[in-house]
BADO-645502 format. One record per residue (C-alpha): residue number from 1; x, y negated, z. Coordinates in steps of 0.25 Angstrom, whole numbers, plus 5000, padded with zeros to 4 digits. Layout:
NODE   k   c1   c2   c3
NODE NUM    X    Y    Z
...
END
This chain:
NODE   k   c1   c2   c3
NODE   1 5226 5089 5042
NODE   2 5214 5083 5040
NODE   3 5200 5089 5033
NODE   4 5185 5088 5030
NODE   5 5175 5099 5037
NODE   6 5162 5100 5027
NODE   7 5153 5109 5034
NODE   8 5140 5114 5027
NODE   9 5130 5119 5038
NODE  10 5119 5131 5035
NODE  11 5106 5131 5042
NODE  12 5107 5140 5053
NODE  13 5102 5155 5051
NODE  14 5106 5156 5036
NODE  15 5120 5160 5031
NODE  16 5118 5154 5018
NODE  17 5106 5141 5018
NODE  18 5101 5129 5013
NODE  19 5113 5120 5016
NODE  20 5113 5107 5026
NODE  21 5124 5098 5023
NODE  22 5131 5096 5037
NODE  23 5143 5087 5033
NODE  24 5156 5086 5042
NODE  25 5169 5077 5041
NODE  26 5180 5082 5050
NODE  27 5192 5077 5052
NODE  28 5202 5086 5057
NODE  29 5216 5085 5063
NODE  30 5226 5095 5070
NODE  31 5214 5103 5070
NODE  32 5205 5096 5078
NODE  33 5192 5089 5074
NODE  34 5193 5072 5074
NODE  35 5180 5069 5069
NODE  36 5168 5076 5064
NODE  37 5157 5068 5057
NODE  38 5144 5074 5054
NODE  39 5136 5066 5041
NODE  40 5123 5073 5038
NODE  41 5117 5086 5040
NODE  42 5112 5083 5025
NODE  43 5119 5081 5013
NODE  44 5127 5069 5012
NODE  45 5124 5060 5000
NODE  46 5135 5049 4997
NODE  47 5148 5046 5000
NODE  48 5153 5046 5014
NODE  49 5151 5035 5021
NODE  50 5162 5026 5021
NODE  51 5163 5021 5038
NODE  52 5164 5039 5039
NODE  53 5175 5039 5027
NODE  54 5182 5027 5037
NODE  55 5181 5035 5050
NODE  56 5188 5048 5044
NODE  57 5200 5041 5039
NODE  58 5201 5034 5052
NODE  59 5200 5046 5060
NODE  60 5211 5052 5048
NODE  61 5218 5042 5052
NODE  62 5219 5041 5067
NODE  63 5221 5055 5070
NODE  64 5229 5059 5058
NODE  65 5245 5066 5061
NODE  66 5257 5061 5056
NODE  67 5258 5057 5042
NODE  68 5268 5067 5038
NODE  69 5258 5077 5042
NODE  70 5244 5070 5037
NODE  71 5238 5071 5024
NODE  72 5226 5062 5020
NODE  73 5212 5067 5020
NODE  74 5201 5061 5014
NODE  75 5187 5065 5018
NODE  76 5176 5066 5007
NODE  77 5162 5071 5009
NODE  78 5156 5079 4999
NODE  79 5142 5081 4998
NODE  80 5137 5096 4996
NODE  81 5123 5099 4991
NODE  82 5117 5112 4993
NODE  83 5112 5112 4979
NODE  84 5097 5120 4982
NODE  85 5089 5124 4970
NODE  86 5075 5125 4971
NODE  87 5073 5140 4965
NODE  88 5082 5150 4958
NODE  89 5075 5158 4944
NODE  90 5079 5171 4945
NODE  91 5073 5186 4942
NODE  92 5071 5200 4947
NODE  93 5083 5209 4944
NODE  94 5074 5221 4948
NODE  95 5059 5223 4952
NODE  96 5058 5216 4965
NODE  97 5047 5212 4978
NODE  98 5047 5197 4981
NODE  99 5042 5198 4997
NODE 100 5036 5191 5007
NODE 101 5048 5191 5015
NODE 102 5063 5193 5010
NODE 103 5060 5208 5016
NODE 104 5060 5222 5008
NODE 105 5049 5224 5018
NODE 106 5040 5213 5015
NODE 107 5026 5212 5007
NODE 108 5030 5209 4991
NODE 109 5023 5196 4986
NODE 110 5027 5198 4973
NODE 111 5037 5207 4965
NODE 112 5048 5202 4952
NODE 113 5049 5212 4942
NODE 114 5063 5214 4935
NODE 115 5068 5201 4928
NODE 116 5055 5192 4934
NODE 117 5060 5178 4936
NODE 118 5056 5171 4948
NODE 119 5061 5158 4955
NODE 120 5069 5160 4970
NODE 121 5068 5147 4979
NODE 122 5075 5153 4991
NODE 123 5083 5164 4999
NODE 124 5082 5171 5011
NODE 125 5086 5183 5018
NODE 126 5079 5196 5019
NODE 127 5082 5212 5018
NODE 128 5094 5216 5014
NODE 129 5093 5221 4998
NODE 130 5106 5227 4991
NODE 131 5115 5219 5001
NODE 132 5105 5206 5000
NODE 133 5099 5200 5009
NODE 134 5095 5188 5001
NODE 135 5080 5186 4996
NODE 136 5075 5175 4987
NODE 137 5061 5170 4989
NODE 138 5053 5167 4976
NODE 139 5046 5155 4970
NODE 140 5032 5165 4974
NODE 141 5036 5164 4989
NODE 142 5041 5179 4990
NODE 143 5056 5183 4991
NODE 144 5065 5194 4982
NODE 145 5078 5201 4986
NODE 146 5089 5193 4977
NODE 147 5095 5206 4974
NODE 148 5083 5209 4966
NODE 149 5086 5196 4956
NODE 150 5095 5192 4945
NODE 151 5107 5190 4952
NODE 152 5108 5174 4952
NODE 153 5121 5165 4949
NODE 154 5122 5159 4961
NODE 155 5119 5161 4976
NODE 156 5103 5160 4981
NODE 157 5109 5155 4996
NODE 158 5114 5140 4991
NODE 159 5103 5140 4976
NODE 160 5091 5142 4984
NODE 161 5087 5138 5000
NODE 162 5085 5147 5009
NODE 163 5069 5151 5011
NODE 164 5072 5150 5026
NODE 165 5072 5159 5039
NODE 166 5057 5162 5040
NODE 167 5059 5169 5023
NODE 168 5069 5180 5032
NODE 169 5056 5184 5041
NODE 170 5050 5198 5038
NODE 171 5035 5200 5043
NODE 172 5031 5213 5037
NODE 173 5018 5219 5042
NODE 174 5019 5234 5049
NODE 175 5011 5246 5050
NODE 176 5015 5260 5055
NODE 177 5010 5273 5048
NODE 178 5014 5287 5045
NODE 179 5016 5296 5035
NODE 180 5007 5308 5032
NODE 181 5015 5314 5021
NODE 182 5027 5315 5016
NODE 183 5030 5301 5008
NODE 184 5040 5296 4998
NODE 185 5041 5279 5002
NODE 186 5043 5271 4989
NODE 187 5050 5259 4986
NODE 188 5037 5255 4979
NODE 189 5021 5260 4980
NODE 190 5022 5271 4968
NODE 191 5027 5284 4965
NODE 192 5036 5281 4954
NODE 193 5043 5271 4965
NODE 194 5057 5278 4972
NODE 195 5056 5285 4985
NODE 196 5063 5275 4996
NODE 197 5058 5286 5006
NODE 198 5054 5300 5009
NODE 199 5046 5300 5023
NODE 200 5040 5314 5029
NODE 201 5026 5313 5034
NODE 202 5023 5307 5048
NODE 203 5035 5299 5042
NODE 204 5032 5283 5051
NODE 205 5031 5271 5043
NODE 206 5029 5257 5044
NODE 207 5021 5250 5034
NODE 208 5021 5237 5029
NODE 209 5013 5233 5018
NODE 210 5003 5240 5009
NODE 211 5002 5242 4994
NODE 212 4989 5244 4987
NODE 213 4991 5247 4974
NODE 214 5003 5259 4974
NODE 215 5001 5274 4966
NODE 216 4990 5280 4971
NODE 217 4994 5292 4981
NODE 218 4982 5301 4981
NODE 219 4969 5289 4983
NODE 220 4979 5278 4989
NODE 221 4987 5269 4982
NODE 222 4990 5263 4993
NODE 223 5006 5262 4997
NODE 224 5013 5256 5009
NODE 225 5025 5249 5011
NODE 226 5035 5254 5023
NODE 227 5047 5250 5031
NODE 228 5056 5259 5022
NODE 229 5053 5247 5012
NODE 230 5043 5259 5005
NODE 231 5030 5261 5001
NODE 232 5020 5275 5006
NODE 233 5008 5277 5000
NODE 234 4996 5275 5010
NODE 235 4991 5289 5006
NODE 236 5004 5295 5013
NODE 237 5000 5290 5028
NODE 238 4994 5297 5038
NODE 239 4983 5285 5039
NODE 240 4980 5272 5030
NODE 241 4987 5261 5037
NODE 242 4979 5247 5038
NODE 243 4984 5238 5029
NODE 244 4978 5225 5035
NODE 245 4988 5226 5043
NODE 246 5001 5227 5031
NODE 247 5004 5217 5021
NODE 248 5002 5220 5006
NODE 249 5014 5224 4999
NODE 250 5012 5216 4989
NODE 251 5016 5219 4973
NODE 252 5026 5232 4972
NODE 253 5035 5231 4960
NODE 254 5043 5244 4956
NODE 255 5056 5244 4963
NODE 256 5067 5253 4963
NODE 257 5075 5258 4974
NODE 258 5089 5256 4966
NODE 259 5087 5240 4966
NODE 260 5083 5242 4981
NODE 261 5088 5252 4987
NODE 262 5098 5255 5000
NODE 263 5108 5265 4995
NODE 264 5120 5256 4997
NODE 265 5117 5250 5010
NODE 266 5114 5238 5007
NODE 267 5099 5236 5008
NODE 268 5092 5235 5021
NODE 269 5090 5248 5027
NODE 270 5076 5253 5026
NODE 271 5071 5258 5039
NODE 272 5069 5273 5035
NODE 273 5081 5281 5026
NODE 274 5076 5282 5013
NODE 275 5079 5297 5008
NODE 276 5085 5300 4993
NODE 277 5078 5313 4991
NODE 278 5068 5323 4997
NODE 279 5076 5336 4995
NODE 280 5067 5347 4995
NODE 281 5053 5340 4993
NODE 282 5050 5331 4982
NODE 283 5039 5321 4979
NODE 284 5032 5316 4991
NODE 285 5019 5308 4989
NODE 286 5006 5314 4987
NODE 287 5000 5322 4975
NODE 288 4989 5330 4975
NODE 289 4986 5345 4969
NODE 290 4977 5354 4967
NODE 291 4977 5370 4972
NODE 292 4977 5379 4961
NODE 293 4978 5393 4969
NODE 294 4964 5399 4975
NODE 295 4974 5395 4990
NODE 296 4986 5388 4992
NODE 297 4992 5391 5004
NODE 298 4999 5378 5009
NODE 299 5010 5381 5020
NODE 300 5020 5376 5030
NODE 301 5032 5378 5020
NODE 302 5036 5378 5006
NODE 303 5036 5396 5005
NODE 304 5027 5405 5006
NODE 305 5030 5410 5019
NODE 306 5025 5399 5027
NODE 307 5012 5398 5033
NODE 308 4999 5392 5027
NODE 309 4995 5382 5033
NODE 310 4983 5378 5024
NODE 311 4976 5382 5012
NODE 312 4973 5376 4998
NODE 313 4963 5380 4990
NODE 314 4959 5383 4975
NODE 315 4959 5368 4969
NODE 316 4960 5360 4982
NODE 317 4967 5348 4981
NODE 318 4979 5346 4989
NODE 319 4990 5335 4991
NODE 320 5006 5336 4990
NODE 321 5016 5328 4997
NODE 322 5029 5335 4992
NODE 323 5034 5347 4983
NODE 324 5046 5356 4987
NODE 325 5054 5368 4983
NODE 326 5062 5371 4994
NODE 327 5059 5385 4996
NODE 328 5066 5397 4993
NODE 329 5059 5400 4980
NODE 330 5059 5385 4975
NODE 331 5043 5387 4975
NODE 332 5038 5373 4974
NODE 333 5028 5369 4985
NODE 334 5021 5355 4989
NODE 335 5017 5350 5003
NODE 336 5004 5346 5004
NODE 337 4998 5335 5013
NODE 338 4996 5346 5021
NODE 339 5010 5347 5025
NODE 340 5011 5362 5021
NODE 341 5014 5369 5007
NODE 342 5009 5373 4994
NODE 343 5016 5382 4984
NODE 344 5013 5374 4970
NODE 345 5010 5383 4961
NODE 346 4997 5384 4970
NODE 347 4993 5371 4965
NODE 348 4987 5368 4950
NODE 349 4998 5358 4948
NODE 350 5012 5357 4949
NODE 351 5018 5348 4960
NODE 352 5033 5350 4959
NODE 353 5031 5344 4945
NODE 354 5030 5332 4952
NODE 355 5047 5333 4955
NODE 356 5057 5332 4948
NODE 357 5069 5343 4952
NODE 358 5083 5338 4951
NODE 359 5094 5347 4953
NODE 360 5104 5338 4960
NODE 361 5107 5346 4971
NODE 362 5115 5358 4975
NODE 363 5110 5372 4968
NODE 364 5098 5376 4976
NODE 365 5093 5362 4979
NODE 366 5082 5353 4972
NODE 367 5080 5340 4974
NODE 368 5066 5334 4971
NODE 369 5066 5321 4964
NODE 370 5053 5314 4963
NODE 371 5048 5311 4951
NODE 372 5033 5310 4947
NODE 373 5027 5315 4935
NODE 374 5014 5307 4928
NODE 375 5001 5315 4931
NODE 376 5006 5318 4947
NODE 377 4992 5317 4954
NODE 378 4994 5305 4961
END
C-alpha cells in the first residue's frame, strides 16, 4: 500500500504559530519507509519537478508486491499557504486595559471603552482570563485579553502572526508596603469600584504601580496597584512608598468584576483569596467625623463595658475606618484610626448611614453591604 506523508512543521515553542512549509514525499511499502525526499522548508511554488515525479514511480515500481495485491498510487504535491492577514478590526465587548505585557499585572497603556473599534495585528499568550489564555496586541503597540472583544468568526492563531516569545515576558516593577488600617482593595482607584479584597491592618502588600489621579481619600488621591491585581489608596499605608521606584498605572477604566472575575475557576488565581463579605463590619475606607458629645469615650470594644482607651472631645475631628453592630444591643459603633471604638450617636453625623443593611442572613444576623451615599465626607 502506497501513500504520501505532508507534514506541516511549527516553529518550536508555540502550539499554534506562524506556519513554515516543510514538504515530505514518502513512499511507503509493507510499513516501512523507501524514500523520503525533503523539497523546501518554504512554500513550494509550481509544479513538482518532473526528474522527482520520475524517481517516485520508479521506486513505485521496483519495490511494489504482487499485482493482485497492488493498487496504483499517484503522488501529487499541493501547495499550502498559510494565508496571514495584516490586522484584524475588531471591538471592546466590555471596558477593557490594553497592557504593556499581555499580564492582568502590567502598567495599562491605554484602555477601549465598550464597543471601541481598534485593529489586532498579533497574538500572544499571557494570564489566564475566563479560560483564555490568548492576548491580542493593538495597532497602539499594547495588548487586550480576547475575551474582552466581539467574539470573531475565525480563529486569531492562523488570521494573524504570532507577536513572538519576548510579547509572553512579564517585567513588573515591586515595592513592599503595609497596611495601617483596615482596607477594602479595588478592582479600580474609586469608591464606587467593587471590592476584590478585604485586607486587616498590618495586612503585607506588594505594590506595583501608582495612580495619580483616584478619589481623594482624606488629602491623597493617590491609589496603588497590588499583586491581588487591586488597587489601596496611599492614605491607607503605614508610610508613603517611593514611587520613583514603580511604574505609573496608566489610564483606569471602570471595570467590573462580573466581566473579570474568578468565581468559576477559570481565571489565574490571584495570590491572596478575595473574600464576598465583611460579616459583622461594613464599609472600610476612611471618613472623617466630627465629636458631638462634651467626651466621647473611645474604647477596646464595640459596649460599653470595655475599657477607654482614649478620649474624644467636644468638636474634635476624628477618622473612621469601619462601622459595626455586633453587640448585644445592636448599638452602632465605628472604629477609628485609633483602633478602638466610639458609640455614634456620640458624633454629630451619622456613620452607619453610610451601609446599606440587607437582611439575607439567618434571624439575628446582619450582613453589611457597602454602599456609599453622596455627601459622605470624603
Amino acid at each position: 500500500m502506497y501513500w504520501y506523508l505532508y507534514c506541516l512543521l511549527e516553529e518550536a515553542h508555540t502550539s499554534i504559530s506562524k506556519l513554515q512549509t516543510l514538504q515530505y514525499w514518502t513512499v511507503m511499502s509493507d510499513n516501512s519507509s523507501i524514500c523520503d525526499w525533503r523539497l523546501s522548508s518554504q512554500t513550494s511554488k509550481g509544479p513538482l519537478p518532473p526528474l522527482f515525479k520520475k524517481e517516485i514511480g520508479a521506486k513505485i515500481r521496483a519495490h511494489a508486491p504482487k499485482p493482485s495485491f497492488a493498487f496504483a498510487a499517484l503522488v501529487v504535491a499541493h501547495n499550502v499557504h498559510a494565508e496571514l492577514k495584516p490586522h484584524i478590526t475588531t471591538a471592546a465587548e466590555y471596558n477593557t486595559e490594553c497592557k504593556t505585557c499581555p499580564r492582568s499585572l502590567c502598567p495599562n497603556q491605554i484602555y477601549y471603552g465598550q464597543k471601541d473599534y481598534f485593529n489586532v495585528t498579533c497574538w500572544t499568550r499571557g494570564t489566564k482570563i475566563m479560560g483564555d489564555r490568548l492576548w491580542l496586541k493593538s495597532e497602539e503597540g499594547c495588548y487586550v485579553t480576547q475575551y474582552d472583544v466581539l467574539e470573531y468568526d475565525g480563529d486569531y492563531t492562523t488570521d494573524l502572526e504570532y507577536c513572538g516569545p519576548e510579547s509572553e515576558k512579564q517585567d513588573l516593577t515591586i515595592e513592599d508596603a503595609t497596611l495601617k488600617y483596615k482596607t477594602e482593595c479595588r478592582i479600580c482607584p474609586e469608591l464606587n469600584c467593587d471590592t476584590m479584597a478585604y485586607l486587616k491592618e498590618d495586612t503585607d502588600v506588594e505594590l506595583t504601580c501608582w495612580y495619580p489621579e483616584g478619589q481623594m481619600i482624606i488629602d491623597d488621591p493617590y491609589w496603588l496597584k497590588t499583586t491581588n491585581n487591586c488597587y489601596v489608596a496611599r492614605k491607607n499605608l503605614y508610610s508613603k512608598p517611593d514611587i520613583t521606584y514603580l511604574d505609573n498605572c496608566g489610564p483606569i477604566p471602570l471595570l467590573e468584576p462580573e466581566k473579570h472575575n474568578n468565581e468559576n475557576g477559570t481565571s489565574d488565581n490571584n495570590k491572596r483569596e478575595t473574600a464576598s463579605r465583611i460579616n459583622s463590619m461594613g464599609v472600610m475606607y476612611l471618613i472623617n467625623v466630627t465629636v458631638g458629645e462634651e467626651y466621647a469615650y473611645c474604647r477596646s470594644c464595640p459596649e460599653e463595658k470595655c475599657e477607654s482607651e482614649k478620649l474624644y472631645e467636644f468638636d474634635q475631628e476624628v477618622w473612621l475606618q469601619c462601622v459595626t453592630n455586633n453587640n448585644p444591643n445592636g448599638t452602632w459603633w465605628s472604629q477609628t484610626t485609633d483602633f478602638c471604638y466610639v458609640k455614634n450617636s456620640d458624633f454629630w453625623e451619622s456613620p452607619e448611614g453610610d451601609c446599606e443593611l440587607v437582611h439575607t442572613l439567618p434571624p439575628g444576623e446582619i450582613e453589611l453591604i457597602d454602599h456609599r451615599l453622596s455627601d459622605a465626607h470624603l
